[in-house]
N, C-alpha and C positions, 0 to 999 in steps of 0.2 A: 626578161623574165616578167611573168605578168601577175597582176595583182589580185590574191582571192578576193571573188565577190563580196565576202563575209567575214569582216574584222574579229578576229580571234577577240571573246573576253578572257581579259587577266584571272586566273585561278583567285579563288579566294580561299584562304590557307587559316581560317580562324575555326575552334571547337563552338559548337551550337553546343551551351551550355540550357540550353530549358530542357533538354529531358532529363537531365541530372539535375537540376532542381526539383521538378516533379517527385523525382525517385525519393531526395532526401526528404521532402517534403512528406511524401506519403510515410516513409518510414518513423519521423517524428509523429505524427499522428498514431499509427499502431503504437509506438512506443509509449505512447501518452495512456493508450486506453490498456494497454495490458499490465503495466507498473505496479499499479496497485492491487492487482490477481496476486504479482509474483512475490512480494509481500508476506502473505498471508502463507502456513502453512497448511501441509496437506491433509491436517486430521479434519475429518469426519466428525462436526458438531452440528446441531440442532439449538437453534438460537432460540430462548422466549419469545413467545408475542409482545408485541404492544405499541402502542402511536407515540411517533419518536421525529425528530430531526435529525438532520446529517449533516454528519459533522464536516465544517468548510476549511477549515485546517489542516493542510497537508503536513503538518510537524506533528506527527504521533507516533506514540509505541505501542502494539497491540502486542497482548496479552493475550494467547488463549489456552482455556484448562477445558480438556477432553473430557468423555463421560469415565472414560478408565482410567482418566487421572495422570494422563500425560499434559505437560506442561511448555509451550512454546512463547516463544519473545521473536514476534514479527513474524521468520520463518525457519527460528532457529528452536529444534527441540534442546531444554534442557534440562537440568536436574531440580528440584522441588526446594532443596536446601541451596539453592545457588542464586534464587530469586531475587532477594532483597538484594545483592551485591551487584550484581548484572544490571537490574534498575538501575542502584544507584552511580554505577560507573558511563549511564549511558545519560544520567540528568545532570553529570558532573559540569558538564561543558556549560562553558559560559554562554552560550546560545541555545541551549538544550534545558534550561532551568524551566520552561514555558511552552514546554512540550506535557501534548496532553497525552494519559495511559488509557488505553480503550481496554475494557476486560470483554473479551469473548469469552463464554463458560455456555456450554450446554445446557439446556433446560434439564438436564437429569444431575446435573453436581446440586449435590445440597451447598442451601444458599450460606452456608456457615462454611463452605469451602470456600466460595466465592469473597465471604467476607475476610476471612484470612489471606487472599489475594489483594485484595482493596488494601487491607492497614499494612501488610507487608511493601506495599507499592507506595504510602502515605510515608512510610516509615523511611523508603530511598530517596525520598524530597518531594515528591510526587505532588503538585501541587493545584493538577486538574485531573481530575479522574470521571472517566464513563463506563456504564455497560453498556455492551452491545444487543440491541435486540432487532427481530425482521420488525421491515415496515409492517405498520398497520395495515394499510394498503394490498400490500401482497399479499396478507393472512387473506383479508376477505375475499380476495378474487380464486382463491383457490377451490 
């Protein structure tokens, strides 16, 4: 019997795991930049102007009150008289005391709405409180 010119290579029987890292890799990235969209509920507000900072704090609760007077907690609508309680079951936790309440309110909620939103939020433990308004920046580039 004669011998093939060409020494067989041994199979190599191992999974090439880089293009499945890549995949996850890229998925944690989208996931990163869309988190905070999904957050946010879908009413339709108009934020005031004004020159502001952003907040670096990923431990918050936003707050927002519609022009028509719907009322959401993060991206959950709920009812007006359930505010204070909701807050306060959501600042109960022992790591949750230091969470800050962002209010998003419409530039058309008069601001005596707004303020009834703030001492109701003060009143659930609330112990850093923001409004939210557009960058400065973005007003004048428009």
């Amino acid at each position: 019997m004669r011998k093939p010119l060409v020494e067989q290579v041994p199979t190599v029987s191992r999974i090439n795991v880089t293009p499945i890292i890549d995949v996850a890799l890229v998925l944690v990235i989208i996931l990163l930049i869309t988190a905070p969209m999904i957050a946010m509920t879908e009413m339709e507000i108009a934020l005031p102007k004004a020159q502001t900072r952003s907040v670096s704090s990923d431990k918050r609760i936003v707050v927002t009150l519609g022009a028509s007077g719907r009322l959401a907690i993060d991206d959950s609508d709920i009812p007006a008289r359930s505010l204070e309680r909701l807050l306060r079951t959501r600042l109960s936790g022992k790591d949750n005391q230091d969470l800050m309440v962002i209010i998003r309110a419409d530039e058309n909620v008069p601001y005596s709405v707004v303020e009834l939103v703030l001492e109701r939020a003060q009143a659930a433990g609330a112990k850093r409180l923001a409004i939210a308004t557009e960058q400065w920046r973005k007003v004048n580039n428009e």
